[in-house]
N, C-alpha and C positions, 0 to 999 in steps of 0.2 A: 349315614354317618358323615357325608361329607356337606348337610349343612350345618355343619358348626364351624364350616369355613371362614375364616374373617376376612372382608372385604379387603380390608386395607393391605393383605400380602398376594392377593395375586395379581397375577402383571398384565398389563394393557400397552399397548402399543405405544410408543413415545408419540409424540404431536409433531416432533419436528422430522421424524424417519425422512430421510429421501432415498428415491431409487436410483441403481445404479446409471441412469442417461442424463440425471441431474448431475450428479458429480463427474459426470465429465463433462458435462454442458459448464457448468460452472470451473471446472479445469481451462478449458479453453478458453472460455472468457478470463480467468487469471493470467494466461498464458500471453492472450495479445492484451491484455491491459492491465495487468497489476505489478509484473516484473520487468518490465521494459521501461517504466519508470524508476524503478531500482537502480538498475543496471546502467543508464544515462546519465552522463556527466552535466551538469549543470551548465548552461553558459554563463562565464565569470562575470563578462561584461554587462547582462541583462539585470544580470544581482546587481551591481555594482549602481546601475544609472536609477532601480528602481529603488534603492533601499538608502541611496544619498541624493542630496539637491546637485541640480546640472552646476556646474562650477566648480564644487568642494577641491575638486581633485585633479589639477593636469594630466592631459593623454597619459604623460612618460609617467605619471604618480598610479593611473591604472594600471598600465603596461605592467609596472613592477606592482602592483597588490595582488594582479594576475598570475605574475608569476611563481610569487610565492604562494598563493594559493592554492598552487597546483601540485606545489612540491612539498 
């Protein structure tokens, strides 16, 4: 009786299953490198010098983009 089973309903194992030492191996590696960059404030000034030409902007003109940036 049970070969009139249809292939297509029963279950096989998924392709991507991991086991439980992967997902923690992969925890840990999130842990020291996916949310630490989250979590880290940007340096304003690094933005600043690569994302404009050197001159556009006196010190005191960063000093305050910085500032307000922050806040």
């Amino acid at each position: 009786m049970n070969a009139d089973i249809n292939p297509m309903y029963t279950r096989t194992c998924h392709p991507l299953r991991v086991n439980g030492d992967e997902i923690h191996a992969l925890a840990l590696w999130l842990k020291e490198n996916g949310s630490r960059q989250i979590r880290r404030q940007p340096d304003l000034r690094s933005v600043m010098t690569e994302r404009y030409p050197v001159g556009l902007f006196s010190e005191d003109e960063v000093h305050a983009l910085c500032d307000l940036l922050k806040n």
